[in-house]
N, C-alpha and C positions, 0 to 999 in steps of 0.2 A: 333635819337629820334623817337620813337611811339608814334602815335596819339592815344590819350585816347578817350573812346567813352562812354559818360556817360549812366549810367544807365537808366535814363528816355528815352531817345530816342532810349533804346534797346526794341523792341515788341514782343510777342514771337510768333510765327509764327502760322497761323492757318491752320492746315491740310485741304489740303478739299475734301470734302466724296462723294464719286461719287454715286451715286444712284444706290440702288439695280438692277444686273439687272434680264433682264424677259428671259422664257421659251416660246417660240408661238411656236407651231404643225400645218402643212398644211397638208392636207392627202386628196389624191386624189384615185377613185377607179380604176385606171391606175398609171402606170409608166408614170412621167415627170418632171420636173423641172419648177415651178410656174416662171413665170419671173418676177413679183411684187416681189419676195423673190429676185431677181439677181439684181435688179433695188435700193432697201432698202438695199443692201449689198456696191453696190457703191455710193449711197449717202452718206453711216454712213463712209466711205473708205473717199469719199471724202470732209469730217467734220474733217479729219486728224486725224479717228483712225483707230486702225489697226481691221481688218477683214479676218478671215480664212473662205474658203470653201472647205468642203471635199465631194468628189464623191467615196465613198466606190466601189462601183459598175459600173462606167464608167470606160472603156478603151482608150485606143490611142496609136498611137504613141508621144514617149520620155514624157513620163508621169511617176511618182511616186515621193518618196520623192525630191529625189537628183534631179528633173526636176518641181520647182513649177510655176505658170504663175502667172505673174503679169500683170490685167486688169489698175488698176489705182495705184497711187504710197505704197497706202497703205492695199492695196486687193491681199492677197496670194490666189490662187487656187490650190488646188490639188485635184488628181487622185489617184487611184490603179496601180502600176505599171502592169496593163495588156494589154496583144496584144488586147485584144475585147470587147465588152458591153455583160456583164454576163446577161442571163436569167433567169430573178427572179421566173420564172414558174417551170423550172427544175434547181434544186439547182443541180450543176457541177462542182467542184471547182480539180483543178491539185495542186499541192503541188505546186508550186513557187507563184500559185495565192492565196493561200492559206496564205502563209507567207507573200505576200505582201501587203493584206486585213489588218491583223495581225498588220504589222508594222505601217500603215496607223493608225488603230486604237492607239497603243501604244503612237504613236507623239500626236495623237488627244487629246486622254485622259492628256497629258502634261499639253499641251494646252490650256483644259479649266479649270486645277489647278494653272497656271501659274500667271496671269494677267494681262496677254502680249497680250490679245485681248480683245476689245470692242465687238465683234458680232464673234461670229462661225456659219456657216450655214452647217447644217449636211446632205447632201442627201443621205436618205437610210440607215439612221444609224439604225433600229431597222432590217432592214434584217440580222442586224451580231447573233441576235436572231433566227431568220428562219433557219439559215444556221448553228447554232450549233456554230460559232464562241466565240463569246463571251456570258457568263453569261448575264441575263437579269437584276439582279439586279448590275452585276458590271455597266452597262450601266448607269440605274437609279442615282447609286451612281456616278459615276462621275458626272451627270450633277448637281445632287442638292448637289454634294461639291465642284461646280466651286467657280472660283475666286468671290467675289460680286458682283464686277461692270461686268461683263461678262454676254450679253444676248446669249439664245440658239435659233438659230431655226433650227428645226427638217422636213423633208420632206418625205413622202413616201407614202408605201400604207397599210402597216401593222402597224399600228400603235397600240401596247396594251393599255388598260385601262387604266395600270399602269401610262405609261406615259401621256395620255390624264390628269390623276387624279391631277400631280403636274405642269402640264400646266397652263402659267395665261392668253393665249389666243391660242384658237383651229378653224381651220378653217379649213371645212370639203367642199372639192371641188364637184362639179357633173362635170359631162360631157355630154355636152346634144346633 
């Protein structure tokens, strides 16, 4: 015999809508990595959601996709699969570094269509502009046709207008 389950104490279930999320730009007149940006990537990681960081432009050793680091349980890192830290002064790129800039962006771009993260943190994602990589508006486009609830932060030092424009918070570093 099945239990019947009456209609009234059936409720219909109410979605719930995560809050749009935001775009913030750091831009510094140097090459670095803000650590208030490392520090708000492991807290939102450690509020149990998930957070991507990608370093376009860092090297190491056993870095790229197939090698990602995890800082906390829910905090992916990744890198460029390259042997070294590229110099954003002389743009130099060899064809495997090239392809694996490439590939890095390709997952990226996934990524923030997917909404399988709460926080991506991009460092140096507009040098793939500098460097002829990628289209500036494909960039553009990706971020303002992310998932909703997915915040963007953005790091570097070239940062175009463009992006500043659809920014809903920009912070412009000194170095003093």
């Amino acid at each position: 015999m099945v239990a019947q389950i009456e209609p009234a104490l059936l409720k219909p279930r109410i979605a719930r809508k995560l809050p749009r999320g935001i775009v913030q730009v750091f831009t510094t007149p140097e090459r670095s990595f803000p650590t208030d940006v490392m520090v708000n990537a492991m807290r939102v990681a450690s509020q149990g959601n998930k957070v991507l960081i990608v370093q376009f432009f860092q090297g190491g050793i056993g870095q790229g996709l197939g090698s990602p680091v995890k800082l906390v349980e829910n905090l992916q890192w990744l890198r460029a699969d390259l042997g070294r830290n590229l110099d954003l002064a002389a743009p130099c790129l060899e064809s495997q570094e090239r392809s694996n800039i490439l590939a890095l962006w390709s997952f990226t771009a996934k990524a923030l269509a997917s909404g399988d993260y709460h926080l991506l943190v991009l460092d140096e994602l507009m040098e793939l502009i500098t460097w002829d990589l990628v289209p500036e508006a494909v960039l553009l486009g990706a971020i303002e046709d992310r998932s909703d609830h997915t915040s963007v932060v953005v790091t570097g030092v070239n940062v175009p207008q463009t992006l500043l424009a659809i920014a809903d918070q920009v912070t412009h570093r000194r170095i003093s």
